[in-house]
N, C-alpha and C positions, 0 to 999 in steps of 0.2 A: 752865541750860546747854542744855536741850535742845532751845530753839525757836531756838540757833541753830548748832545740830550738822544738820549730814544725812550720809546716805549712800547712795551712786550708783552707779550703774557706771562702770568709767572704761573712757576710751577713749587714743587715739593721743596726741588731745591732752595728757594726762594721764601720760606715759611719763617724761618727766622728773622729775616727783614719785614717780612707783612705783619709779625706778630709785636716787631718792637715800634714799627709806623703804627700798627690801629693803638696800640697801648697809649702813645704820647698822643694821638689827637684824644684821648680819655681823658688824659690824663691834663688836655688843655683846657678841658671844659669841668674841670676839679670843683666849681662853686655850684657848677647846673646839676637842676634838679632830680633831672634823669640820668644823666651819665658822669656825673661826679660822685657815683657810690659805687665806688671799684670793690670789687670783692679780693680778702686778703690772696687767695691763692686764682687773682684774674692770668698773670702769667701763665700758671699750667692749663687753664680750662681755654686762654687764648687759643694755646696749642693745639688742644683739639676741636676745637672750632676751627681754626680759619685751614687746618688741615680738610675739613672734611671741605667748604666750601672749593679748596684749591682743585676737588676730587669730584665737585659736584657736575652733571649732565648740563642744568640745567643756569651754571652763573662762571664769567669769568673774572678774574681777578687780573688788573693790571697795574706795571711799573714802571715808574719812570725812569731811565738812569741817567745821570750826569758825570762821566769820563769815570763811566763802570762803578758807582757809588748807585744803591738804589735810594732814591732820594725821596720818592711819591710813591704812591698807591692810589686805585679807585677797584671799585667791585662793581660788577651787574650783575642782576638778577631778571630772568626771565621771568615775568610774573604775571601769572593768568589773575586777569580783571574779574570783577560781576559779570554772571552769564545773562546780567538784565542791562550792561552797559556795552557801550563802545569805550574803548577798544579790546579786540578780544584777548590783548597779551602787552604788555608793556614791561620797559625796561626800567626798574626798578634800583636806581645809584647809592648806592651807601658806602659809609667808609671812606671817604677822600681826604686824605694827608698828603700834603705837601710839608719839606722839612721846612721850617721860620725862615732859616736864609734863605733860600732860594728859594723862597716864594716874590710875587710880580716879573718871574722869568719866562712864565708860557709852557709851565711843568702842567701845570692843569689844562690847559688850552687844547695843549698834546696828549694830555691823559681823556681828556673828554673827545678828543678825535677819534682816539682807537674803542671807546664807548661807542660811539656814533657810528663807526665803521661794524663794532660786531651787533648794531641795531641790525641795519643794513641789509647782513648777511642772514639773517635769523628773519627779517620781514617785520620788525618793530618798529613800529610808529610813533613813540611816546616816550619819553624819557620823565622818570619823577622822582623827587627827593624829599629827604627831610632835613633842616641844617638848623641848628641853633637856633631860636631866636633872638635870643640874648647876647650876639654876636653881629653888629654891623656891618663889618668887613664882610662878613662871611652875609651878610643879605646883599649890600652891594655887588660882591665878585658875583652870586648864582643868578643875580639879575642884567647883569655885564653878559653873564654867557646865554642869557635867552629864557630862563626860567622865570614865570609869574608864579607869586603865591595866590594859592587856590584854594586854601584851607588852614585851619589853624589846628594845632594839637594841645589837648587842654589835661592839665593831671589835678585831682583830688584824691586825696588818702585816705579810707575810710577810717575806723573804728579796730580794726587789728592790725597789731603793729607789726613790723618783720626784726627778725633778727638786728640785719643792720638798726632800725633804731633802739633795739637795746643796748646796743654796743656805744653807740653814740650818747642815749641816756645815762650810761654807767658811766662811759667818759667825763661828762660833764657833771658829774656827783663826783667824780671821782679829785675833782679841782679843787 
């Protein structure tokens, strides 16, 4: 598989595939807390999001392809730490899709190489993420490639509700 896998940097051209990969890893995670509340018009705001990041100084977005099909995605972000910690910049990974088949291929292995590689060239030392936790697999594979968790992220909802849960209230009255 791997003389005909590559992985690139993507560009403008490439926005249509980065916008329908980040949708469905969204859209895989449909019951979590956090990223299971797609907004009705996420397609179009996709667009100009993952346009600006494609355009940004400071993060690159990469692809994987398999026999010219873009199959993966990962992003980095250069991302200045606390100016009270070490390290002064760190690479900051979000956004990794791999498509369901062709995942346990080395799409990510490869997609986290050219990660590592544009550490590298930039002078970053540090790689970090954040991944579901409500996902096994996905703790096992990020700790297969070298990542320890370091911290946990924790959500309560205050006292004012957002839109989304009116829409969601109404639904449910609406039964």
């Amino acid at each position: 598989m791997s003389a005909r896998l590559s992985v690139r940097t993507a560009d403008l051209d490439d926005l249509s595939s980065v916008v329908e990969l980040r949708l469905a890893l969204l859209r895989e995670y449909s019951d979590h807390p956090l990223y299971g509340r797609l907004r009705p018009d996420a397609r179009a705001r996709a667009y100009e999001l993952y346009r600006g990041q494609l355009t940004a100084h400071n993060e690159q977005i990469f692809v994987a392809e398999l026999n010219g099909d873009v199959v993966g995605v990962l992003r980095c972000v250069d991302t200045p730490s606390s100016p009270l910690l070490y390290p002064e910049r760190y690479c900051y990974v979000s956004s990794v899709y791999v498509r369901p088949a062709i995942r346990r291929k080395g799409v990510l292995r490869a997609l986290l190489a050219a990660a590592e590689d544009w550490c590298d060239e930039r002078g970053i030392n540090e790689m970090r993420l954040h991944n579901a936790s409500s996902s096994m697999v996905a703790e096992r594979t990020w700790s297969a490639l070298g990542f320890e968790v370091v911290e946990h992220v924790r959500r309560r909802a205050t006292r004012v509700s957002s839109p989304a849960d009116s829409r969601e209230h109404d639904h449910v009255e609406a039964r």
